[in-house]
C-alpha positions, 0 to 999 in steps of 0.5 A, spaced: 851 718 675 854 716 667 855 721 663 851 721 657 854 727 653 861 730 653 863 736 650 871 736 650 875 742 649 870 743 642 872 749 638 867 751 631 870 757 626 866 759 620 872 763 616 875 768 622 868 768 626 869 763 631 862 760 633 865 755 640 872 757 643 874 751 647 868 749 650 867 743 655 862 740 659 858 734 661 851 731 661 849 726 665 845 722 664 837 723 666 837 730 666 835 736 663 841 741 662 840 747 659 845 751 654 843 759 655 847 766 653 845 772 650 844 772 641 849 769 638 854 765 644 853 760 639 848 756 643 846 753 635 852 752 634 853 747 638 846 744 637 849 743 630 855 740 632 852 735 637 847 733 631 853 732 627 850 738 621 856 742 624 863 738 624 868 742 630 876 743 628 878 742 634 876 737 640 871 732 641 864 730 642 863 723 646 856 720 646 855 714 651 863 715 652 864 713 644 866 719 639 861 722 635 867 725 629 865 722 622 858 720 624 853 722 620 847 725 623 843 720 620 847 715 624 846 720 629 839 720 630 839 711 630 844 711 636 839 716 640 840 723 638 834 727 636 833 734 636 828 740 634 829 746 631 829 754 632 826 755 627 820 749 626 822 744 620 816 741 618 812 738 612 807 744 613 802 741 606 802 734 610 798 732 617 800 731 623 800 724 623 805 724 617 810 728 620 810 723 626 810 717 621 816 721 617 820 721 623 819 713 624 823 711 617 830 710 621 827 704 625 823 701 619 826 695 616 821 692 610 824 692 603 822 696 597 818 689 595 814 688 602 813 695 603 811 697 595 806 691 597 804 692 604 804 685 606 806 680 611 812 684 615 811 691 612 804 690 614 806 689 621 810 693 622 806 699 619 802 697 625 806 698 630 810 704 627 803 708 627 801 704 634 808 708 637 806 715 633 799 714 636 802 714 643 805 720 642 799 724 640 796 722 646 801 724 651 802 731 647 794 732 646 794 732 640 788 727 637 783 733 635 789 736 630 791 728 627 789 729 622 789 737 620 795 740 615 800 742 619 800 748 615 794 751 618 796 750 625 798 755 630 805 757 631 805 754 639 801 746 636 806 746 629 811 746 635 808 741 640 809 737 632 815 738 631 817 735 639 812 729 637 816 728 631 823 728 635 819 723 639 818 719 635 824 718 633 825 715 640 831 719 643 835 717 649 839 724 647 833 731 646 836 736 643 830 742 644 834 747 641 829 755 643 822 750 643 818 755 647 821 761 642 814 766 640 809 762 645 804 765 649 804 763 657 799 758 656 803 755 651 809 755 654 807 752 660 804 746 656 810 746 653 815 745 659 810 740 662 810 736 657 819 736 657 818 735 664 813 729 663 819 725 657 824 726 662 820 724 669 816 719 664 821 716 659 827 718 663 830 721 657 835 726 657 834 733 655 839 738 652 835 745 652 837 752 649 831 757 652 831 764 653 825 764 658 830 765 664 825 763 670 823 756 666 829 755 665 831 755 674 825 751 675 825 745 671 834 744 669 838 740 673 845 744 670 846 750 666 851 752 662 852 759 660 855 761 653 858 768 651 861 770 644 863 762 643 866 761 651 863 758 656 863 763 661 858 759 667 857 752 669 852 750 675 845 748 679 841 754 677 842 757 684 850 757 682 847 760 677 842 766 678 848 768 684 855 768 678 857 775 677 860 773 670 853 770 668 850 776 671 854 782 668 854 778 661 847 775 660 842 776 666 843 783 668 840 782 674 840 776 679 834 772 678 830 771 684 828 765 687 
């Protein structure tokens, strides 16, 4: 299987605190890969960095096979690498629709002109755009909120928004960075349904930080656990659950099958 994403010998300090220590691992492509470690294993940090908000002093971060140093995060997001937030990013005074919309301006090509004007292509292609964000809200469950103001949303909808609009970027790479943080049971299992279904569906793969560790065995196909900036476990969840460094450092227990 090809790898989509290798972290190679990654290091990140801010001043004499350092956030990744040498950490190197791959993703393949078409899996869901979870990143997990207790408060402050630099877990972010490493979203950051493959997100390019971050740049690491030391190593590299290959995707597709090619080299991602010096590329913006913009750039980042038009190769195919998208990402939602820990703590929600949205335009709150603007609907549901729009955010979507929003995240669409990285594959528009109207110019100022035909855009001001919405005629001939622009029109178009706001058809087209608006067709795609449409779709998106049918597969999240989200028609009866299109409209509404994100703001007076509940915690668990304003986050099924913010995956729609990493959606709607149309990522080959999803970074979910703690999405199902703060939500009930029922949420978070709509949420972990409907990460299973853009990786069964769309074939999308998935780089996901959770601290629900039962979700996190039922629905990964590798984990790869952090602690202090290092990589202290690597494995298919049952390697995992079994690990004694990950135990002792994280789990605390073995988690049952």
């Amino acid at each position: 299987m090809a790898v989509k994403l290798r972290i190679d010998h990654v290091s990140l300090s801010f001043g004499g605190i350092k956030a990744l220590k040498d950490v190197s691992f791959d993703i393949e492509e078409g899996t869901i890969h979870a990143v997990i470690g207790p408060n402050g294993a630099g877990k972010t940090s490493l979203t950051n960095s493959i997100n390019g908000f971050y740049t690491p002093q030391e190593g590299d971060i290959l995707f597709e096979g090619k080299s991602l140093k010096g590329i913006p995060p913009y750039k980042r997001a038009k190769l195919g690498i998208s990402r939602t937030f820990q703590n929600i990013a949205l335009y709150t005074n603007a609907t549901v629709l729009d955010n979507l919309m929003a995240a669409r301006h990285i594959h528009m090509k109207a110019n100022l002109l035909t855009g001001a004007l919405f005629y001939g292509p622009a029109q178009r292609e706001e058809i087209e755009h608006r067709r795609r964000v449409e779709e998106i809200i049918e597969f999240l469950e989200m028609e009866s909120i299109r409209k509404a103001r994100v703001g007076t949303l509940s915690y668990g909808l304003r986050k099924r928004v913010e995956l729609g609009r990493a959606l709607a970027l149309e990522p080959t790479l999803l970074l979910l960075d703690e999405p199902m943080a703060g939500m009930n049971v029922e949420e978070k299992e709509d949420m972990a349904r409907f990460i299973l279904d853009i990786h069964e569906r769309q074939g999308t793969t998935i780089m996901i930080i959770e601290h629900d560790i039962g979700l996190v065995m039922d629905i990964s196909h590798r984990i790869v656990v952090l602690d202090f900036g290092e990589k202290i476990g690597e494995g298919t969840p049952e390697e995992i659950r079994h690990d004694e460094r990950v135990i002792k450092a994280y789990l605390g227990q073995e988690v049952s099958a």
